[in-house]
C-alpha positions as CSV (number, residue, x, y, z in Angstrom):
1,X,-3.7,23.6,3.3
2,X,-2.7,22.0,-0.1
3,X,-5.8,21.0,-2.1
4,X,-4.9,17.2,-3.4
5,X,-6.1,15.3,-6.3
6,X,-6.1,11.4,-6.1
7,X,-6.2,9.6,-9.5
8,X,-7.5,6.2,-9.9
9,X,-6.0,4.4,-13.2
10,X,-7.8,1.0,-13.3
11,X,-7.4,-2.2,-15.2
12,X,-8.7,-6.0,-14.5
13,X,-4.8,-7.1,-13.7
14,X,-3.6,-3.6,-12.0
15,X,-4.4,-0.7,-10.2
16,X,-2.4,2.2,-10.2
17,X,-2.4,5.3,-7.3
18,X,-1.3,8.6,-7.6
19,X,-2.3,11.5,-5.1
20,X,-1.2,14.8,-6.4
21,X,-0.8,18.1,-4.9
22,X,-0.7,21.3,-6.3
23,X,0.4,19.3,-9.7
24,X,3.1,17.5,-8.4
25,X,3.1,13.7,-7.4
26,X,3.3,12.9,-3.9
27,X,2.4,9.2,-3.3
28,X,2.1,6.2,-5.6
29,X,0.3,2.8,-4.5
30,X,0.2,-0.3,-7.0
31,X,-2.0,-3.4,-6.3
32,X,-1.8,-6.5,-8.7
33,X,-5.0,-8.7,-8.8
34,X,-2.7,-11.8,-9.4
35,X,-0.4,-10.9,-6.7
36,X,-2.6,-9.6,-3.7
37,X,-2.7,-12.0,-0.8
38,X,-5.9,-12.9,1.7
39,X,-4.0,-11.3,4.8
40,X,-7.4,-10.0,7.0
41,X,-9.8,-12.4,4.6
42,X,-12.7,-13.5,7.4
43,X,-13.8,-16.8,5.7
44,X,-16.1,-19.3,7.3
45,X,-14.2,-22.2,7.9
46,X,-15.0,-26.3,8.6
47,X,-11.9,-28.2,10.6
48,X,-11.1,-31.6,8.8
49,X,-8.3,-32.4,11.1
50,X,-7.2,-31.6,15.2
51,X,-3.4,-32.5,15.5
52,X,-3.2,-32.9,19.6
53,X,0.4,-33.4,19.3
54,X,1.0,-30.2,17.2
55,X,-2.0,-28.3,19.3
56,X,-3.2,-27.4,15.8
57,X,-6.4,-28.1,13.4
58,X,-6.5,-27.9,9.7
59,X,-9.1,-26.2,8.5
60,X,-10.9,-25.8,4.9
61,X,-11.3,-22.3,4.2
62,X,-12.2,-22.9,0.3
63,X,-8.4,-22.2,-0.8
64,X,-6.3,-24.4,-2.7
65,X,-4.7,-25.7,0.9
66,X,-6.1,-26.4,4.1
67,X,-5.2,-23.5,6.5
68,X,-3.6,-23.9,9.9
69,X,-4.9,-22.8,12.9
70,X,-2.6,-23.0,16.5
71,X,-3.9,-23.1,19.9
72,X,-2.6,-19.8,20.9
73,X,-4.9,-18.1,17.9
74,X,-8.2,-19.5,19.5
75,X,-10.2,-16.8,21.0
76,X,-9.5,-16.1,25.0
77,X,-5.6,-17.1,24.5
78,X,-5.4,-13.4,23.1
79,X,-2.7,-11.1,24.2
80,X,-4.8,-9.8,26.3
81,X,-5.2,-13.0,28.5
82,X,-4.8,-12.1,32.1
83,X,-1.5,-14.0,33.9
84,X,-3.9,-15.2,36.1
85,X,-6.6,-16.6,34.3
86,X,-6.6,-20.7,34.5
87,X,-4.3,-22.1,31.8
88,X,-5.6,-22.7,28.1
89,X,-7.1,-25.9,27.4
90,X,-6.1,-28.3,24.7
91,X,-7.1,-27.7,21.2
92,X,-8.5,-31.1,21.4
93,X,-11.1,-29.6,23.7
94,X,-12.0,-26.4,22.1
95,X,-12.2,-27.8,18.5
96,X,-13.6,-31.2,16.5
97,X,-13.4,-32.2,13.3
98,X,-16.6,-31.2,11.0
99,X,-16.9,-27.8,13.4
100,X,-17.7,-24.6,11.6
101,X,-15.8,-21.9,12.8
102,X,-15.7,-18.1,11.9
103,X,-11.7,-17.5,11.4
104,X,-9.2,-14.6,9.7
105,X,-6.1,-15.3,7.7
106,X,-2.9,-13.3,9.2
107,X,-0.5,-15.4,7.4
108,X,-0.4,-15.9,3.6
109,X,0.3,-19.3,2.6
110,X,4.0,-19.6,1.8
111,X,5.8,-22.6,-0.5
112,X,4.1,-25.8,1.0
113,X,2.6,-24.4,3.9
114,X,-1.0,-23.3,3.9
115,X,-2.3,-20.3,5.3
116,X,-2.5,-19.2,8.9
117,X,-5.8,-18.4,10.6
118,X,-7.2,-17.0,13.9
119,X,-10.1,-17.0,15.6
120,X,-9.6,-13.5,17.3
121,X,-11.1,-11.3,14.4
122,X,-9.6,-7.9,14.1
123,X,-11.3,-5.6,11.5
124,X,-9.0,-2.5,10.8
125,X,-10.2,0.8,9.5
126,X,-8.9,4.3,8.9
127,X,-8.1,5.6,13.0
128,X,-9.0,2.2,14.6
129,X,-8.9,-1.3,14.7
130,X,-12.0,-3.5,15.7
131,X,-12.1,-6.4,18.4
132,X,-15.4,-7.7,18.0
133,X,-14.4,-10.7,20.7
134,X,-12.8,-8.2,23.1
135,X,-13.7,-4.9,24.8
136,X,-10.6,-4.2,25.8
137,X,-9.6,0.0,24.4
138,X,-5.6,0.2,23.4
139,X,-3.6,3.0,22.5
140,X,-0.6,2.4,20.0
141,X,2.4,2.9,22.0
142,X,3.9,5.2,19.4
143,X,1.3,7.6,20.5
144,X,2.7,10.7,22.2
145,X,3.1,10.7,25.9
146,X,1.2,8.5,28.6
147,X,-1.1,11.4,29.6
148,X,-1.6,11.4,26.0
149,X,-2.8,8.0,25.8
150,X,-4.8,7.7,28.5
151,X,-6.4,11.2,27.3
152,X,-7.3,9.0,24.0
153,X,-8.4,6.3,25.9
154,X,-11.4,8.1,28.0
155,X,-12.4,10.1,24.6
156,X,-12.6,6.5,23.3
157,X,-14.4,5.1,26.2
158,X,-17.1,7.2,26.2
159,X,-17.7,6.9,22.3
160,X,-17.7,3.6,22.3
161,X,-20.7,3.7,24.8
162,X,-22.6,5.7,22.7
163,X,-25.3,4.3,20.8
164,X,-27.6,0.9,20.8
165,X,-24.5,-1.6,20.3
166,X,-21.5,-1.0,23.0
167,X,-20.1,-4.3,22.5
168,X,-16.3,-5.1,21.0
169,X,-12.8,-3.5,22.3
170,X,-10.9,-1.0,19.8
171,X,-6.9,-0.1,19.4
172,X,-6.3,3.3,18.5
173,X,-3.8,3.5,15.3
174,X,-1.0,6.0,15.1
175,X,-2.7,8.7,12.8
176,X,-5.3,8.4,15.3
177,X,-3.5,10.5,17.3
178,X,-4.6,13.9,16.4
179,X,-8.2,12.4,15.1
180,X,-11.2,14.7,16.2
181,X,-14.5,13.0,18.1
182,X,-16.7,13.1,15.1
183,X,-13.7,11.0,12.9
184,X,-13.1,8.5,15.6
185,X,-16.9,7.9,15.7
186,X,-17.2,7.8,12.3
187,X,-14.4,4.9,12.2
188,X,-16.3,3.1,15.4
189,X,-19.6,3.0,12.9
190,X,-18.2,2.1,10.0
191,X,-16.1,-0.9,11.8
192,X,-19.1,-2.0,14.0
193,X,-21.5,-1.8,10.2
194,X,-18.8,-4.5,8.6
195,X,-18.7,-6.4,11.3
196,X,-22.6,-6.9,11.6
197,X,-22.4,-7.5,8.1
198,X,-19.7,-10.4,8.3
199,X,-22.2,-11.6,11.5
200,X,-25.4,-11.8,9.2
201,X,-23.5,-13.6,6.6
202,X,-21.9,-16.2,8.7
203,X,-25.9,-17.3,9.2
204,X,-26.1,-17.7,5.9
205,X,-23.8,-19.0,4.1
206,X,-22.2,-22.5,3.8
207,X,-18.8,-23.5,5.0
208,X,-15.8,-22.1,2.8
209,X,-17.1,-18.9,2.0
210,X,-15.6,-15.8,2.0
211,X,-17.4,-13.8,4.6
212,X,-15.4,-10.4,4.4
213,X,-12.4,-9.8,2.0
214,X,-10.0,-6.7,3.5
215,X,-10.3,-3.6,1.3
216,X,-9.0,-3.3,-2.5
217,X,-6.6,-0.9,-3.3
218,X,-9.6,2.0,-4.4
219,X,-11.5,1.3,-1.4
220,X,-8.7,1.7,1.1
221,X,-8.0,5.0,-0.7
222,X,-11.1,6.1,-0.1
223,X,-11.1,5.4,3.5
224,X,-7.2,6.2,4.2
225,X,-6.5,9.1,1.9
226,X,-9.5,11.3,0.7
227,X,-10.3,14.0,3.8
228,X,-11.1,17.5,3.8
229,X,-8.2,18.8,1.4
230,X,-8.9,16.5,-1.3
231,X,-10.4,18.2,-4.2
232,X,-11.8,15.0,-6.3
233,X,-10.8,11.6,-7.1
234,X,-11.0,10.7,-10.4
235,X,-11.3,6.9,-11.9
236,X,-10.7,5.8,-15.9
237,X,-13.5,3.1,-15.0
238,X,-17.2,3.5,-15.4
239,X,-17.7,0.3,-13.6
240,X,-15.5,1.1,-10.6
241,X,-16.5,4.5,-10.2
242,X,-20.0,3.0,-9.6
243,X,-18.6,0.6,-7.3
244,X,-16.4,3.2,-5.0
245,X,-19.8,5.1,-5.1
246,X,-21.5,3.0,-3.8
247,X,-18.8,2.1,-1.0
248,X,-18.7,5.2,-0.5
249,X,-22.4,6.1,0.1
250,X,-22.7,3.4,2.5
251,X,-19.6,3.9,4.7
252,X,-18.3,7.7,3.7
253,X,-21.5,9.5,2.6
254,X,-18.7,12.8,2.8
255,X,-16.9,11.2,0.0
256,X,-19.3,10.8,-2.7
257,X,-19.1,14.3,-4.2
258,X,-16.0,14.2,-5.0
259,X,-16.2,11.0,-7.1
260,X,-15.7,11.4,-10.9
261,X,-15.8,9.2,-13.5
262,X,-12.8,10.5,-16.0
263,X,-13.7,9.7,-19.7
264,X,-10.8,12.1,-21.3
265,X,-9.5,10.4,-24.6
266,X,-6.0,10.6,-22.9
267,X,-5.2,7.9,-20.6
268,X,-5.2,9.3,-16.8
269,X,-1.9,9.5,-15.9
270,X,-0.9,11.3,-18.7
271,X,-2.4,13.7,-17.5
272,X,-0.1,15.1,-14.9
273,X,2.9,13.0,-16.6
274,X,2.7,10.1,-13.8
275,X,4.0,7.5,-16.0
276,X,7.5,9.6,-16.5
277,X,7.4,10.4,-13.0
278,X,7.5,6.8,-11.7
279,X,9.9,5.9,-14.1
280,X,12.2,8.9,-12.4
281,X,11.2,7.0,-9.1
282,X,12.6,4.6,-10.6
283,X,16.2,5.8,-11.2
284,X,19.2,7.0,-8.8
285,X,19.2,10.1,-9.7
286,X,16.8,12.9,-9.0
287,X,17.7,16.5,-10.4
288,X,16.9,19.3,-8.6
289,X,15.8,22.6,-10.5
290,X,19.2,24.7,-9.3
291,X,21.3,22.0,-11.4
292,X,22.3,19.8,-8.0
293,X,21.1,16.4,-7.9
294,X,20.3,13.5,-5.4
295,X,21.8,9.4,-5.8
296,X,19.6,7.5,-4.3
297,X,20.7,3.9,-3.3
298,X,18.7,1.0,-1.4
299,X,19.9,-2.1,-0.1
300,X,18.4,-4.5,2.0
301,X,20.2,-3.1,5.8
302,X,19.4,1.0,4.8
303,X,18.6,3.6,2.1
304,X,21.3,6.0,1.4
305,X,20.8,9.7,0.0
306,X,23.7,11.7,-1.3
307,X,23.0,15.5,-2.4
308,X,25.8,16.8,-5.2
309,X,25.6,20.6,-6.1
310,X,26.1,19.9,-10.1
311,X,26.1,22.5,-12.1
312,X,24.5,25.1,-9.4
313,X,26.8,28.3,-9.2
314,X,24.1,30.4,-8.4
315,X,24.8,32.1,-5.1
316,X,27.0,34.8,-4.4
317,X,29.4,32.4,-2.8
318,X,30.4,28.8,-2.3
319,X,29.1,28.4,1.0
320,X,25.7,29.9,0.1
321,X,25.7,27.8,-3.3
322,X,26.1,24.7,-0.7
323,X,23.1,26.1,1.3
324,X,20.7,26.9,-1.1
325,X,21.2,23.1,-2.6
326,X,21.0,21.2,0.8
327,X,17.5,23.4,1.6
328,X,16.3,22.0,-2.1
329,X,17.2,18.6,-1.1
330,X,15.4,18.7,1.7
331,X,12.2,19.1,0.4
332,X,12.8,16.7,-2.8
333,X,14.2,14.0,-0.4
334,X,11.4,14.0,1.6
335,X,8.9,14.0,-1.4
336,X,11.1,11.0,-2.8
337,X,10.4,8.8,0.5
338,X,6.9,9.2,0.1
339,X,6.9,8.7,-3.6
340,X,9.3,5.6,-3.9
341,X,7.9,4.4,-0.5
342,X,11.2,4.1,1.6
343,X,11.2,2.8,4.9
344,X,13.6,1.6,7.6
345,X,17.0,3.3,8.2
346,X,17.7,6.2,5.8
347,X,21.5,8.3,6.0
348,X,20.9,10.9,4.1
349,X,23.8,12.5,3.0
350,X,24.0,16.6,2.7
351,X,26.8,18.6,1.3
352,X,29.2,19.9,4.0
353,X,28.4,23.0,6.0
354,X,31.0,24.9,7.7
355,X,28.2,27.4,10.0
356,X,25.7,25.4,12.5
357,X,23.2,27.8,11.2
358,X,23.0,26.6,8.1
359,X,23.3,22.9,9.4
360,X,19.9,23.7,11.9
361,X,17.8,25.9,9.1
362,X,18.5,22.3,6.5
363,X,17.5,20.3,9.2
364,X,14.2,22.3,10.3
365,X,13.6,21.9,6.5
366,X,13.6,18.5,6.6
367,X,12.0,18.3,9.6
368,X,8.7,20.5,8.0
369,X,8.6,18.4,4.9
370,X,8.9,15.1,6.6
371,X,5.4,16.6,8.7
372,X,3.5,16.1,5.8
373,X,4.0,12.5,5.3
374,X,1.0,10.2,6.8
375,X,4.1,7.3,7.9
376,X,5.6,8.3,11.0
377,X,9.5,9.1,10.0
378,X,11.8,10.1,13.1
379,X,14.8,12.4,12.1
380,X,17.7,12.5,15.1
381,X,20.1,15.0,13.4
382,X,23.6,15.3,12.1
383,X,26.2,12.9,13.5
384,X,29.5,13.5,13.9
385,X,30.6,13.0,10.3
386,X,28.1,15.6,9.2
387,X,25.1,12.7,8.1
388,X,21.7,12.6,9.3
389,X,19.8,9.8,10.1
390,X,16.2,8.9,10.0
391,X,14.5,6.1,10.4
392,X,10.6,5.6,8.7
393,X,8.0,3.2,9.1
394,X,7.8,0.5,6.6
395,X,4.0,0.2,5.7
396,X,4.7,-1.8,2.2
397,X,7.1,-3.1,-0.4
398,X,8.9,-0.4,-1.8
399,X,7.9,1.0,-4.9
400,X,11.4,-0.5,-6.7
401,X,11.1,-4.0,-4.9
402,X,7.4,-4.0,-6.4
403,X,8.0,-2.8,-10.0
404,X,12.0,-4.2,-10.3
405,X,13.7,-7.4,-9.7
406,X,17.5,-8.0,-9.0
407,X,19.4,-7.9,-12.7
408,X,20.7,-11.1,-13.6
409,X,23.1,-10.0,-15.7
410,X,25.1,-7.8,-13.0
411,X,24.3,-10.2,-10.5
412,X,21.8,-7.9,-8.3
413,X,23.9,-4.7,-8.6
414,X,21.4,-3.0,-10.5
415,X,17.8,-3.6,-11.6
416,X,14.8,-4.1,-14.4
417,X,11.7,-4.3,-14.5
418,X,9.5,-7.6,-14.0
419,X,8.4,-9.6,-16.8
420,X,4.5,-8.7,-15.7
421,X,5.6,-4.9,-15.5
422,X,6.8,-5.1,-18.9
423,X,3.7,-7.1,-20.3
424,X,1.4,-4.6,-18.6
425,X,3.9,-1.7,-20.0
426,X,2.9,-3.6,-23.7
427,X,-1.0,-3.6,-23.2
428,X,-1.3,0.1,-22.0
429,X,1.2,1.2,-25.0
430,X,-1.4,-1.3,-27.2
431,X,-4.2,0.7,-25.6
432,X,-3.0,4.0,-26.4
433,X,-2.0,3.0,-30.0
434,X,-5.8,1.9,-31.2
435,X,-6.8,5.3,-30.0
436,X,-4.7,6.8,-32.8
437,X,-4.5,4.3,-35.5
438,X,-6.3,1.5,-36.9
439,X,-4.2,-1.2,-38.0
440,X,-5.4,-4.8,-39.2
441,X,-3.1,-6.5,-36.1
442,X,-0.7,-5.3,-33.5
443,X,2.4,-7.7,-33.4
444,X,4.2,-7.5,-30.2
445,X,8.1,-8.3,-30.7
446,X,9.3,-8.6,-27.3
447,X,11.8,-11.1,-24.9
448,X,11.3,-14.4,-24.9
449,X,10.3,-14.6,-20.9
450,X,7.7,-11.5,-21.8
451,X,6.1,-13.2,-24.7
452,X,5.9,-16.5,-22.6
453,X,3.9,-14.7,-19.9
454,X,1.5,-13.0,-22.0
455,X,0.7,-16.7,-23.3
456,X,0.5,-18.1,-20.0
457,X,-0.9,-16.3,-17.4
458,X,-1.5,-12.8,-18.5
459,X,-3.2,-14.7,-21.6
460,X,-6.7,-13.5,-20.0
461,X,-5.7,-10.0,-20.3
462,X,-4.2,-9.7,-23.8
463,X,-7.5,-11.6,-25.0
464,X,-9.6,-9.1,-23.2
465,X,-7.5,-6.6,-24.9
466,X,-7.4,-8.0,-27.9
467,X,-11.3,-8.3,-28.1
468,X,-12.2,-4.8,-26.3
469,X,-9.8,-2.9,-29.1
470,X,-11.4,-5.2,-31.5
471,X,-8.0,-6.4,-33.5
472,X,-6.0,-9.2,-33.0
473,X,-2.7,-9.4,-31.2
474,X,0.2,-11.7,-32.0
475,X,3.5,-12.2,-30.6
476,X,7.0,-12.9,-31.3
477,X,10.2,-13.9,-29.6
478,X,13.0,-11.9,-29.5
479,X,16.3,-13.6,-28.3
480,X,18.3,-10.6,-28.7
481,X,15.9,-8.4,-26.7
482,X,17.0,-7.8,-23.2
483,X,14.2,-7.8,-20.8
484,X,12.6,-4.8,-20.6
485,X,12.7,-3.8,-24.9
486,X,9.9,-4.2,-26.7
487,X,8.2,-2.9,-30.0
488,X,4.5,-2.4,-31.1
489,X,4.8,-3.1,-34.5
490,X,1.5,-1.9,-36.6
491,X,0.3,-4.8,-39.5
């Protein structure tokens, strides 16, 4: 088993994931604090309006708009609601105005509308997800076979009876599937310890408050990625490696050893040359070592990948030169999905092979590299005009729809980076700069949308910057500049 190594690069506006194995990147996860939503956010809410006629309430949560709650999200009109069961009553006569009411957001407000809530709490962790309101036990239909399912569903049965509290239903996630007894239990106690948590505090606290906020991007590492094979994870911050540790010791005990605090003078992801890699992941092209290369396009109906020998004339003939590329390919491509975060349909696109053997050895390749990746990716084989399809899981924005935005200038045909990517590209360089030198003032010469965000509202974080380095920071406009230029200049 490859040992892995999951590095932590933290800052108050970003944080940046990279889990490496055997020194070479294999998933990157970005989380902006200005951009993350409240999607799973339990808050305790007060309605302030029923709408009879819309079989709705308003209700204050604490955000900038009152949220919206339906009818059909009101605990007992579940899914699970038995055909038979008498039909739903009004909203009118299940909520008043002035009611306090324990609710979850599983809709981010959008434009106008304010945010959508329910009342059915679900609570999701690393195998599992937690119904606190329901004791119904379901299996993820992408799970295996039926005897499968229902083989998960006694194991889960008699866990869940286990122990003092036996109460709340549970639906088995996908990576669940090959999850021992000891891991699912540990998920069962972990889910059923927030939830008494969220219980004790909805006692306590006053109406609007956050009760349970889902997991930032370090904790969810912690409980999704770090297992037996992970050798440590290291964090550049002393105050969020005590933080993780102590997450950690309450909910992951297994964890904590492997927590480090990383105080090297270079920044993190120097350190196995992250930053150049996800500006490669970044880019059509990826080069293979044997001189071939991959194009990688992505549009909004499918990914395309297209393998080119180059300059590879290494075998002993043209068909085994075409062989030996495809077989690299296979293992880059499937590296790049996990890396750039692809999902939906991919055509992958391999270089023609005239023997079936050579066609079913590429595609076994595939097929082993693609078992490594935690989203499910489903590969049917080579179609008629020699193409393979796959299609994989989308889990989150890709890693170019996160970093990038459509090019104005070539109407969407290509793409640069945002104006915060850039700004946050400014204060790292800034960072690593007052290690070296020790100017009076860093000037930042930049485009004018750049400079205009760093005054508005990353203003925060350049004046944190600003006063941790200990120098002041000024700024100029650079009409000529196209978006993503930028210099540092030293006063």
């Amino acid at each position: 088993m490859a040992t892995q190594d999951i590095l932590i690069n933290w800052s108050p506006q970003e944080t940046r994931v990279a889990v490496v194995e055997n020194g070479a990147v294999q998933e990157l996860h970005i989380e902006r604090t200005l951009e993350r939503g409240q999607v799973g956010n339990v808050y305790l809410g007060k309605v302030v309006r029923v709408l009879p006629g819309m079989q709705s309430a308003f209700v204050d949560v604490g955000l900038e708009r009152a949220a919206f709650l339906h009818v059909a999200d009101l605990l007992g009109n579940g899914p699970h609601r038995s055909p038979h069961d008498a039909p739903a009553s009004p909203i009118e006569r299940q909520v008043f105005e002035g009611q306090v009411l324990t609710v979850q957001v599983v809709k981010d407000a959008i434009g106008s509308k304010g945010a959508r809530l329910s009342t059915q709490i679900s609570i999701a962790g690393r195998m599992l997800v937690f119904l606190p309101h329901d004791n119904h036990i379901g299996i993820s239909q992408k799970i295996g076979s039926p005897e499968l399912r229902e083989q998960l569903r006694a194991r889960m049965t008699t866990l869940v009876a286990r122990g003092d509290d036996t109460t709340g239903g549970f639906i088995l996630r996908t990576n669940a599937e090959e999850a021992s007894d000891d891991e699912l239990a540990e998920d069962i106690a972990y889910l059923r310890k927030t939830w008494a948590l969220i219980r004790l505090q909805a006692h306590s606290r006053p109406a609007g408050s956050l009760l349970h906020q889902d997991l930032s991007l370090s904790e969810r590492v912690l409980r999704d990625l770090a297992n037996e094979a992970t050798h440590s994870v290291r964090i550049d911050s002393q105050s969020q490696h005590a933080a993780l540790t102590g997450f950690a010791q309450t909910y992951m005990p297994a964890v904590v050893a492997k927590l480090e605090h990383y105080k090297g003078e270079r920044p993190i992801f120097d350190l196995f040359g992250i930053e150049e890699e996800i500006t490669r992941a970044l880019a059509r092209r990826v080069d293979l070592k044997s001189g071939g290369y991959l194009i990688i396009d992505q549009t909004e109906a499918l990914t395309t990948i297209d393998v080119n020998t180059g300059g590879f004339v290494g075998a002993r003939n043209f068909d085994d030169t075409i062989f030996k590329t495809n077989l690299e390919a296979a293992g880059a491509m499937a590296r790049q999905l996990r890396l750039r975060n692809l999902g939906g349909i991919i055509i992958a696109d391999f270089i023609d092979m005239t023997r079936d053997d050579h066609q079913q050895a590429v595609l076994a390749e595939l097929r082993k590299q693609l078992a490594r990746d935690r989203t499910r990716t489903t590969v049917s084989g080579f179609t008629q005009l020699g193409l393979v399809e796959m299609t994989r899981k989308r889990t989150r924005e890709s890693l170019a729809h996160m970093l990038c935005q459509p090019c104005p200038t070539c109407e969407g045909r290509g793409q640069v980076k945002t104006a915060r990517t850039v700004c946050y590209d400014i204060l790292r360089e800034i960072l690593r700069e007052a290690r070296q030198f020790d100017p009076r003032e860093f000037r930042i010469v930049a485009n004018a949308t750049v400079v205009e965000m760093l005054l508005d509202e990353e203003s925060v974080h350049l004046a944190g910057l600003s006063e941790f380095i200990g120098k002041p920071i000024s700024l100029s406009a650079e009409p000529g500049m196209n978006p993503e230029q930028y210099d540092i200049v030293l006063m």
